[in-house]
N, C-alpha and C positions, 0 to 999 in steps of 0.2 A: 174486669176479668177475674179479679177475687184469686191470683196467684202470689204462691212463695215465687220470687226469683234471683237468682244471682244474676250480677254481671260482672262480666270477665271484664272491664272495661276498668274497674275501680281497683285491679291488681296494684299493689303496693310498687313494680317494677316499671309503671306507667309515668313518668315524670315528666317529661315533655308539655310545656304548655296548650301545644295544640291535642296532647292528651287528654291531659286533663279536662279541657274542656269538652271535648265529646265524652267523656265519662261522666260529667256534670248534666251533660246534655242527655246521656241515657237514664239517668236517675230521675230527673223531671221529667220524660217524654214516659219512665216506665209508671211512677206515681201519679201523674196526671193525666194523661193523655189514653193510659192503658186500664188505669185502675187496678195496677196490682202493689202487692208490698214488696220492696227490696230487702234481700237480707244480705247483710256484711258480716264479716268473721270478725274476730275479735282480735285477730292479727292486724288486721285494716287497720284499726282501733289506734294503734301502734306509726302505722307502716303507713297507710294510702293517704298520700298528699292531695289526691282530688278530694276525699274527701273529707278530710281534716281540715285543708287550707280553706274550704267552704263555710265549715262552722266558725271557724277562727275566726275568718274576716272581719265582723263587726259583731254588736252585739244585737243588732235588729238580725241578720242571719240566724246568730246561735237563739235566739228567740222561735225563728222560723222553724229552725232543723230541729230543734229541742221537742215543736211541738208534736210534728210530725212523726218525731219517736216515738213521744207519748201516744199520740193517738192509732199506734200504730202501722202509719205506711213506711217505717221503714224500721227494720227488725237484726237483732244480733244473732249469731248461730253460739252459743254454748261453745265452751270447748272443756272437752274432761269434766272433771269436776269440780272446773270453775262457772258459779253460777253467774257471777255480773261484772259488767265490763268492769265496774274500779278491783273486785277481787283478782282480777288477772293480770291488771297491770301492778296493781302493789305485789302480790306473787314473782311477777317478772323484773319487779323494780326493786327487792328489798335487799338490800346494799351487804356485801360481803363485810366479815373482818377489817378487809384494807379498805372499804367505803368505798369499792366501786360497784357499779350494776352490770359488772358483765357484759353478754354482746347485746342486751335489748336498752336498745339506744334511742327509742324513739324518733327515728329518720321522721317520719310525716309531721313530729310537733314543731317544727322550726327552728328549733333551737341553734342558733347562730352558729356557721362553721370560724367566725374568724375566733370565738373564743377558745381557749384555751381549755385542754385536758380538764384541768382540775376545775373549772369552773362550769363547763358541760355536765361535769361530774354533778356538781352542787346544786346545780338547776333542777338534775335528775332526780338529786334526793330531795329537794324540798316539792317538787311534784309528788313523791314518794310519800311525804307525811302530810300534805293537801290532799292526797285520799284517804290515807289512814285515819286523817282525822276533821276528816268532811270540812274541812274546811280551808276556801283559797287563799286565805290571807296570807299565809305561808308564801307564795307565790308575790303577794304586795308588798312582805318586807323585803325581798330583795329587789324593788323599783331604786333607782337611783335618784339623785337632783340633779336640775341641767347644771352643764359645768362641771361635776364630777369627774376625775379622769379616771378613765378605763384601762389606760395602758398596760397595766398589770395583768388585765384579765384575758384578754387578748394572746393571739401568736404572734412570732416574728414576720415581721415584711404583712401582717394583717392590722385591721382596726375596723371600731365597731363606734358607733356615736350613741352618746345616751338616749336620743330620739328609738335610733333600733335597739336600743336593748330592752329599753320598757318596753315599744310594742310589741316583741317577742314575748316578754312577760303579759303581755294583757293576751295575747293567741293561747296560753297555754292556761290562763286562768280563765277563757273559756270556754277551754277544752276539759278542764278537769271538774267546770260546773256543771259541761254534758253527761260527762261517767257518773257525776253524784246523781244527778236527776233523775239518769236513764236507770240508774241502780235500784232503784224503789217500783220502779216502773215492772209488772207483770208484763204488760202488751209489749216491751219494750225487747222479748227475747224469743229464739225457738229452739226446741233442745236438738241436741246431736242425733246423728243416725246413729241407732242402737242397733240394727241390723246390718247383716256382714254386707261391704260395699266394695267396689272397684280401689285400688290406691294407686298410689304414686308410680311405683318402678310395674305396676300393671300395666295403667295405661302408656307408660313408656315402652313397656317389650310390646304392644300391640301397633304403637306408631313406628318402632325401629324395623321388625320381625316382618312387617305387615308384606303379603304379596299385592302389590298396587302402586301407586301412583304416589304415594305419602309424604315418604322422603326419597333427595336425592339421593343416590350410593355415600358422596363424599361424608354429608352430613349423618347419614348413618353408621356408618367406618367410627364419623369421629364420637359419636353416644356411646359405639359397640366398644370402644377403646377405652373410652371413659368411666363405662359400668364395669371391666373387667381389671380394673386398677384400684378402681375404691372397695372398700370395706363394704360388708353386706348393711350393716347400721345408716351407711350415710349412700346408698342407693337410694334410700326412701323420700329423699329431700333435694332441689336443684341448687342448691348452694354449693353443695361441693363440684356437681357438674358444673356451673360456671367458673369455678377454678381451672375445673381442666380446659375446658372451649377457650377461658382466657391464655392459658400458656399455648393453644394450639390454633388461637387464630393468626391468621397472617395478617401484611402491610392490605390497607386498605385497594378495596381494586382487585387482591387477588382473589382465585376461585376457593383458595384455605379461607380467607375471611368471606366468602360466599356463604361456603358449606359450615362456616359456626356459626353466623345470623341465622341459617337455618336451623341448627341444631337448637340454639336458645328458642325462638319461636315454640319449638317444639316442647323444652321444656315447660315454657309461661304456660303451653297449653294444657300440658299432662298435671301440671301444677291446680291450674284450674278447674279442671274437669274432675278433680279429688278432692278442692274443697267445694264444689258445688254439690259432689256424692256424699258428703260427710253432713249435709242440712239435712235433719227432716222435712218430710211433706215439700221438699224441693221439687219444682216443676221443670225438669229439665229441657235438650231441644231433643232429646234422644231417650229409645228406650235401651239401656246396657243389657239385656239380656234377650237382643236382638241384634246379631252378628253385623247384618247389613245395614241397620239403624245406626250402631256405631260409627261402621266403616266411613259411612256418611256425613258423620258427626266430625269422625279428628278429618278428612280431607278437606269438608269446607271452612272448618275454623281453624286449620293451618292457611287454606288460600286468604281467609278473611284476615288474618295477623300479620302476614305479608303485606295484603293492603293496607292496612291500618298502621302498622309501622314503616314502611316507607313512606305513607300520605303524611302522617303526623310527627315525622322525625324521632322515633324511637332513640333511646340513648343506649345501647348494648353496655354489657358490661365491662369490656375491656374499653369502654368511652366514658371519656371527662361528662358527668350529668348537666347536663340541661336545666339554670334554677330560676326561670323565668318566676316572676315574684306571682303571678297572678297569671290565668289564660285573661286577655283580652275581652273576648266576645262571652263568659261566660254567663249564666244564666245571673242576673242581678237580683236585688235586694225584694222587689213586687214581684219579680215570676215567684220567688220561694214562700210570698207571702199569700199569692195565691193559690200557691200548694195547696197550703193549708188549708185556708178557705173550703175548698174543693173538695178535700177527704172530709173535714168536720161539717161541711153541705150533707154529703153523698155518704156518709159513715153507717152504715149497718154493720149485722152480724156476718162475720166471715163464713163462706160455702163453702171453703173448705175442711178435709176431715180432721184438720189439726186442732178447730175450736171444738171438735166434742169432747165435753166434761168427761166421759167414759170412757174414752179411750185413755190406755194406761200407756206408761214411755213406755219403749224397746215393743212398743206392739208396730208391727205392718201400718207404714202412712201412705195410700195409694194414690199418685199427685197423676192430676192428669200432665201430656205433655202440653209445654210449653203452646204448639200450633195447634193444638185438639182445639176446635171449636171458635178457630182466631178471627175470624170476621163477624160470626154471630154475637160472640164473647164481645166482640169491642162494639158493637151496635148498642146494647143493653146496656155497658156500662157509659156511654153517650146520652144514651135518654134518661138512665137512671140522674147524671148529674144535673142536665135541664132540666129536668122535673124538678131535684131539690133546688137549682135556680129559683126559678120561677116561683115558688113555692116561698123562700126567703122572702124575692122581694113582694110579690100578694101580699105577706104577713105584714110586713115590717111597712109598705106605703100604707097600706086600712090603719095602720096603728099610728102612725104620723098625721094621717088625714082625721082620724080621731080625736086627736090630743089637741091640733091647729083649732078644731071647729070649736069642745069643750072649752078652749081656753078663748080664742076670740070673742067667744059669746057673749064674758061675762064684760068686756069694757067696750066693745065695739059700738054700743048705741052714744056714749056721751062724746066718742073722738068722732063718730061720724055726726051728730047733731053741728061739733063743734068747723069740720070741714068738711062737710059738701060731700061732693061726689069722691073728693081727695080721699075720705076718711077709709077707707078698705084698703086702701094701696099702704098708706100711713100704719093701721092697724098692723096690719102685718109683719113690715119692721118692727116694729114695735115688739111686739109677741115674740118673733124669732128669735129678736136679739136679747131681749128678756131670758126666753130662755135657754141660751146658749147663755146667762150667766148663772143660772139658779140649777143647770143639768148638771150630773153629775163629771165634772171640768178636769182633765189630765195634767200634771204638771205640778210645778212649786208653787208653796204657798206663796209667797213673791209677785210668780206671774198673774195666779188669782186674784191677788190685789189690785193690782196694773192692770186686769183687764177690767175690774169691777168699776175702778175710777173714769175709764175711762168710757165704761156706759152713763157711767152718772153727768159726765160732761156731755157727752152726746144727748141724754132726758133732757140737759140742759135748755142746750142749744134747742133742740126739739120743739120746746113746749114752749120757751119763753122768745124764739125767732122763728123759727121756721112755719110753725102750723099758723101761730096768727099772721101771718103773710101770706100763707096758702087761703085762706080763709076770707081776705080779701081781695083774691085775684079770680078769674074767672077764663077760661079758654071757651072756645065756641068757636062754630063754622057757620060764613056765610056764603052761599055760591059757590060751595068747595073751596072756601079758602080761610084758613085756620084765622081767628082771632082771638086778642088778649085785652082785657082790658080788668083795672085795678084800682078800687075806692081806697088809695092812700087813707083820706078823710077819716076815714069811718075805723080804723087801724087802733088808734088807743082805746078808742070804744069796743071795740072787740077783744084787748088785752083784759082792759078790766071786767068785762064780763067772763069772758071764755077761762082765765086762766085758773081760776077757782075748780072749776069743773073737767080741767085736765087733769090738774092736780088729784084732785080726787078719783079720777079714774086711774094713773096711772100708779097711786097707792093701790087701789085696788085689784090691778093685774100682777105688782109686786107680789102683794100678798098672796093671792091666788098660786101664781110661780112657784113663790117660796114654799108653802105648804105641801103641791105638787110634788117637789125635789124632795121633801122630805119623807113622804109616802112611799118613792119611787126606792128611795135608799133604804128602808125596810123592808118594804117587801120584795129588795131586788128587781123589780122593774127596768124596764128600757125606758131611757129620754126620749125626748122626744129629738134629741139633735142624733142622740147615741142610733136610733132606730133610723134616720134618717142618712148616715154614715153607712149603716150596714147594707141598707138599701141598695146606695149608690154602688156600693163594693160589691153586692151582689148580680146589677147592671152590668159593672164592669168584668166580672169573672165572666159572665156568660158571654160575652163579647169573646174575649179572649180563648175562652175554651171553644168558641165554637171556630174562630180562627186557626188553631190547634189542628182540629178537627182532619183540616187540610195539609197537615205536614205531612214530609216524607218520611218514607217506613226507614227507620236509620238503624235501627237494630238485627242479631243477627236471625237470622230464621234459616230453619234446617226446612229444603222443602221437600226431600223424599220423606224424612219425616211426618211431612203436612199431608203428604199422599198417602202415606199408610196405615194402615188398622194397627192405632197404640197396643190395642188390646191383644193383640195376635201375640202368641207363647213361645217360643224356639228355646232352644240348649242356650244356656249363660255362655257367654264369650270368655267369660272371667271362671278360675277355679278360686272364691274366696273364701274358701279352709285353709287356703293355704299363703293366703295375702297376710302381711304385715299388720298389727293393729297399731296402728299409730295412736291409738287413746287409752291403751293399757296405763293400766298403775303402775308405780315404782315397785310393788313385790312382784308385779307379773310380769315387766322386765329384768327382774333380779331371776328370779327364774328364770327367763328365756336364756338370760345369761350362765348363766352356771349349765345349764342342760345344754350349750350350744355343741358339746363333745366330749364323749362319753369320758375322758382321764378326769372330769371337772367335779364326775358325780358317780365315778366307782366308790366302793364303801371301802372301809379301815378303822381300823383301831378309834381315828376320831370321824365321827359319822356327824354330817351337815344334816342341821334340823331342818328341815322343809315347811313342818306345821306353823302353820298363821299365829293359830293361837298361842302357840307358844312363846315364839318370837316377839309378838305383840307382850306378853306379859314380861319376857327377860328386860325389851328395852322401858316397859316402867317401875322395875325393880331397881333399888337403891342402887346396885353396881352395874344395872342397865346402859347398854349403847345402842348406836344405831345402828341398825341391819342391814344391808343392802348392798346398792350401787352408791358408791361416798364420791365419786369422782370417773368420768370420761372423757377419752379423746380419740382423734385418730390411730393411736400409737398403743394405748393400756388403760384396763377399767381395771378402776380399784375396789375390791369387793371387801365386802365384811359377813363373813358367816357368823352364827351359830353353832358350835359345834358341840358334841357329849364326849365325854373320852367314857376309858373302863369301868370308871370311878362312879357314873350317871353325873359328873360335875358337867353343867354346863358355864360356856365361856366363849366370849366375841374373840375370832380369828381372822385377821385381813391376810390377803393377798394381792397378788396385782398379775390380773390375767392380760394377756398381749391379745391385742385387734389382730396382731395378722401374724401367721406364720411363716417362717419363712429367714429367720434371721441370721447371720451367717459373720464368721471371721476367717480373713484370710493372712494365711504365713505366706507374708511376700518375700524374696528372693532375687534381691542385685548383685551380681556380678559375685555370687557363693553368701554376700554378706546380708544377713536379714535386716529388714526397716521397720523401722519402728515408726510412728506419727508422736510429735509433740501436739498436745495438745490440750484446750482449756475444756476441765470437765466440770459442767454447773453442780453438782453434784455434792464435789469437795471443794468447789471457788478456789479451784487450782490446775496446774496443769501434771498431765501423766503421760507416762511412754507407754505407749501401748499398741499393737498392729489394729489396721483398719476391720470395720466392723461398722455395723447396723440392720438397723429392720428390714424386716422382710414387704414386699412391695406386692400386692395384691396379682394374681394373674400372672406373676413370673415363675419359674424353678429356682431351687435355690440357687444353683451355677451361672444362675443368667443374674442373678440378686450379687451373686460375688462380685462376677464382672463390672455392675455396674457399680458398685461399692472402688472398688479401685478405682476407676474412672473420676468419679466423684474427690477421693481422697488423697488418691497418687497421682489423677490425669493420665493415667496409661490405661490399654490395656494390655492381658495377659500376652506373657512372652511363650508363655507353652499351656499342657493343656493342667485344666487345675484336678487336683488331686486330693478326696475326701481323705480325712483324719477321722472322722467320726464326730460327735456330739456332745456335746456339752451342757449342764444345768450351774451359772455364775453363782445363783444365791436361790437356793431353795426352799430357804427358812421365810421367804415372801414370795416368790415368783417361782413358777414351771417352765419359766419363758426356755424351749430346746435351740440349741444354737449351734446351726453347722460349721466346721473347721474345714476351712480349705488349704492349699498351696500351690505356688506357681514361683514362675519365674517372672521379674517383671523388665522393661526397660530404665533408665534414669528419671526417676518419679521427677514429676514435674509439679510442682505444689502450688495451691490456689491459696493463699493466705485468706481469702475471705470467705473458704469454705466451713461452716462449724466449728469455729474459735482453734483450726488447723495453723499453727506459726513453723512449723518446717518438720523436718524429721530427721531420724539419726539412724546408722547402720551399724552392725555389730556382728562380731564374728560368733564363734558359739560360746568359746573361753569369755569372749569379753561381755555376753547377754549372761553367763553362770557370776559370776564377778558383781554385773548389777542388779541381778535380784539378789544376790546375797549382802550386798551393802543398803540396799533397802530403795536404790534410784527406780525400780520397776517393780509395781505392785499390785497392776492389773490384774485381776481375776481373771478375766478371759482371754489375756496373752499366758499367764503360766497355764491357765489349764491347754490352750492351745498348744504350746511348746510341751506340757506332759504328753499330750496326742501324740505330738510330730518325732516322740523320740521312743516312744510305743512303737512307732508305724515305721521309724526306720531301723531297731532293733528287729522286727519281725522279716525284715528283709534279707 
């Protein structure tokens, strides 16, 4: 069928052994059976246990899947502008200041959970510099000897045996021999979609918003809840939404954990359907710029993920995972070896428009769908492969039956003069076994030896018992009934004649052999064992491919899709001018950033450089820095501009712009006496009295952010109604962060000691709060300025 395709099947989030293995099962059934190429992300790379724990296996696998890279039936998608798989994991692996890597932890390489932090760490980095520096042995020095104790390296109440720790080292050092391989490899990748595409929080507002059948109400409630809490940055990606679906699913059984199995589903799918839009020349099962091709698309592959995850025991994410060492039934060591077989049979140039030389990136790749033309399509690529069947073996039997006849030739007259009618049965051994020792032979030199001697005892046996005994026996039939009879007699007489002229024939087929093998290995040639080998493998594929033939369709097919004219045009469902680029660069994020609200990029005295060029040139000038985004999170991105002041001097200026607005501190009020919170601030690695206070929480008002701030800090809520003070800037020599001042009355705080390094609080009249900040016990910036507010605000009264 000559298609790009993903499969949603090989999602990093699929872990379940009866997953895995229908994901294993999709990727043979779509390379062989369909004749198209898979592409994986480079995320997979990382993350998908089907099919990492595939190559890992052995080293006849990673032989298998390695080839199949190579030769193209299974392909990487590019991401940014990293161009090969080991580029993107050293990228993602290359270890901070403190020596850690961060959150890219490698879940799909195995790396053992019973060990310990710092040794997970250390695995990571020498993975790390086993690509850096092409080379696995990094990975070999840290094998152990048996016997060694591990205890060390290990958690508490865990343990790990030196057997499992090597094998884990030998999975990952055949994983890191795929990334070198695949790295050099062209065929081995397809660039990203350059053209504007469907994303993430897209096709999530069309599966939430949808009027139809989609989702339930619950499980929509709980997305619609979940988008209007998070930050617009982490809308784009379902990790944060399985935070919330995790705090918000219920006790198993109930209809709340109903409606977040649904909600997740939904995400794996919106997940999916973004990074299959992100492949070029991807052949999807839908056309996106066909409202009702869509609609078709997220209903039947949320019904299909429903089946599929309750059939296969999905592990949600509020669930202990699933780490069944291996699927059971999954495709073995000869299905993968006839993969291969089958693509390098059947190997032509690809029909589709991605292999043309002229086409330049970021131009239009028009993939057909996925069902355009799916029975005709699989017809052709069926006889295509029987042909190169049949075609292999034609070749490779003429050329065995070739080489048998040549080589017979030259001794077969003196061994059959010497046995009768025996001599061609004889011959033949002979010859074969000859030259299965003079072919070119696999293995150690060792074994080469060991098989050599023990032709030579066999020639033995041969010549000097066996043929002159054959030579005096005689079989024949009389009246249909077999007879034997044997001139013992005549036995040393036929030694000493016969043996001379064995002899000499069977030098002379050596010779011949020998000579042969040596020809064969210069000019590259096929043995005649090596031709005879291929043959049979070629037998057997077609056996099996035709067996194939008859399987069931297991994959998914959109069939309004199959029914409709791909080609037909309508209004894009999607506005993507206005979609998120999830593959921008870091200045075109720094931008996005700083432009997200106009205080960020008013002009003044010191005006923010914008130009590329410039900036590029400050940070490689001797007092040059780095530009940009230095640091984010849920809470504050820390930025570095460029600025010019009056002077035209320029000079790097950080700041730290707040994720969400909304921040607020409240003047609480017990019984006339104000409260203060003791509390541990990481800050100063100490503790401060200071009133309650924190960020602002996406989708709330600030007064409903106060409320719940108390709740949080005192355990109450408000005893009356709260009452602005106005607003405040703590530190503006780094931060604009605005911070509203409330007040209320509260009841007898009730304090969670395990809330945010909270150890009790203390109350204070107004004499006794002038007293402590004058003796220096209260030094909170945003409790004085709050108390400047509140005595503002009851002055004006």
């Amino acid at each position: 069928m000559d298609k790009l395709v993903y499969l949603h099947e090989l999602d990093s989030v699929r872990n379940s052994a009866d997953e895995m293995e229908a994901a294993r099962r999709a990727l043979y059934q779509e390379i062989v059976c369909n004749g198209n190429t898979v592409v994986i992300t480079m995320n997979q790379l990382a993350d998908s246990r089907a099919f990492l724990g595939l190559v890992a296996e052995d080293d006849g696998m990673l032989t298998a899947i390695k080839g199949l890279m190579l030769n193209g039936a299974i392909k990487i998608s590019r991401y940014g502008d990293k161009r090969t798989a080991s580029q993107y994991l050293q990228d993602n692996l290359q270890p901070t200041p403190a020596g850690s890597h961060g959150k890219f932890v490698l879940s799909g390489w195995d790396i053992p959970d019973e060990l310990d932090i710092e040794e997970r760490e250390s695995i990571r980095d020498h993975i790390y510099r086993a690509l850096r520096n092409s080379d696995t042995a990094y990975l070999e020095l840290k094998k152990r000897a048996p016997g060694d104790d591990l205890s060390s390296l290990y958690n508490e109440n865990a343990a790990i045996t030196v057997q499992r720790y090597n094998d884990a080292l030998d999975k990952m050092e055949r994983l890191v021999s795929l990334m070198l391989a695949i790295s050099d490899s062209s065929l081995s990748y397809v660039d990203v979609n350059a053209a504007p595409y469907p994303r993430f929080d897209g096709f999530l507002d069309k599966v939430i918003e949808a009027e139809g059948p989609h989702l339930s109400n619950g499980a929509s409630s709980l997305l619609r809840k979940a988008r209007e809490q998070l930050q617009a940055s982490e809308r784009r990606n379902r990790s944060p939404y399985y935070r919330m679906l995790q705090r918000d699913a219920g006790p198993e059984g109930t209809a709340a954990r109903a409606d977040a199995e649904e909600a997740t589903r939904a995400l794996d799918l919106c997940y999916n359907l973004t990074t299959e839009a992100s492949i070029r020349c991807i052949s999807g099962h839908y056309n996106w710029t066909d409202a009702e091709s869509l609609a078709s698309e997220l209903q039947g592959r949320l019904e299909s993920y429903q089946r599929d995850y309750d059939e296969r025991r999905h592990s949600y994410p509020w669930e202990q995972q699933r780490t069944e060492a291996r699927p059971a039934a999954s495709p073995q060591l000869e299905d993968w070896e006839h993969a291969l077989r089958i693509r390098e049979a059947a190997k032509e140039r690809r029909k589709t428009s991605d292999a043309r030389p002229d086409r330049t990136e970021g131009e239009p790749c028009p993939s057909p769908l996925y069902e355009t033309h799916l029975e005709d399509e699989g017809v052709l690529w069926r006889t295509r492969v029987r042909r190169a069947l049949v075609r292999n073996i034609l070749i490779m039997v003429s050329l065995v039956q070739d080489l048998m006849v040549s080589w017979m030739n030259l001794g077969n007259d003196a061994i059959s003069d010497m046995v009768s009618d025996q001599g061609s049965l004889i011959s033949i051994v002979i010859f074969l076994t000859g030259i299965f020792l003079f072919s070119r032979s696999k293995g150690s030199k060792s074994n080469r030896t060991l098989v050599r001697r023990a032709f030579i005892a066999f020639l033995g046996t041969l010549f000097v018992i066996v043929l002159p005994v054959l030579s005096v026996c005689e079989l024949g039939s009389t009246d249909g009934a077999l007879t034997f009879a044997a001139d013992l007699a005549s036995l040393p007489d036929m030694l000493f004649m016969g043996i001379p002229s064995l002899t000499a024939s069977f030098i002379g087929v050596g010779l011949f052999a020998y000579i042969g093998w040596l020809i064969e290995s210069k000019m590259e040639m096929p043995g005649i064992i090596d031709s005879a080998v291929a043959a049979l493998a070629s037998i057997k594929d077609l056996l099996m491919f035709t067996k194939h033939k008859s399987a069931v369709q297991s994959l998914y097919i959109n069939e309004r899709t199959k029914e409709r004219n791909s080609d037909a045009e309508s209004k894009p469902p999607f506005d993507l001018s206005s979609m998120p680029n999830e593959a921008k660069t870091a200045w075109e994020r720094y931008l996005d950033a700083t432009a997200e609200d106009d205080e960020w990029i008013s002009s003044g005295p010191l005006e923010v450089i914008k130009d590329h060029a410039r900036v590029l040139e400050f940070e490689r000038s001797p007092e040059g820095r780095p530009i940009g985004i230095t640091y984010e999170s849920p809470y504050n991105r820390m930025v570095v501009d460029l600025v010019q002041d009056a002077a035209d001097e320029q000079f790097a200026y950080e700041r730290i712009i707040p994720m969400q607005k909304g921040a607020v501190v409240i003047v609480p009020l017990f019984q006339g006496r104000f409260v203060l919170l003791q509390q541990f601030r990481h800050a100063l690695r100490g503790f401060q009295l200071s009133f309650p206070r924190g960020y602002g929480e996406a989708g709330l008002p600030v007064e409903k952010n106060a409320a719940k701030e108390l709740r949080e800090e005192l355990g109450v809520e408000p005893a009356s109604a709260l009452t602005y003070l106005g607003t405040v800037i703590a530190d503006s020599g780094l931060s604009g962060n605005r911070v509203a001042v409330f007040m209320c009355d509260v009841p007898e705080p009730k304090i969670d000691s395990s809330h945010e390094g909270i150890e009790g609080y203390e109350t204070f009249t107004s004499e006794e709060l002038d007293r402590a900040i004058k003796d220096g016990t209260i030094t909170d910036g945003f409790t004085l300025s709050a108390l400047s507010l509140l005595r503002c605000h009851m002055n004006a009264l």
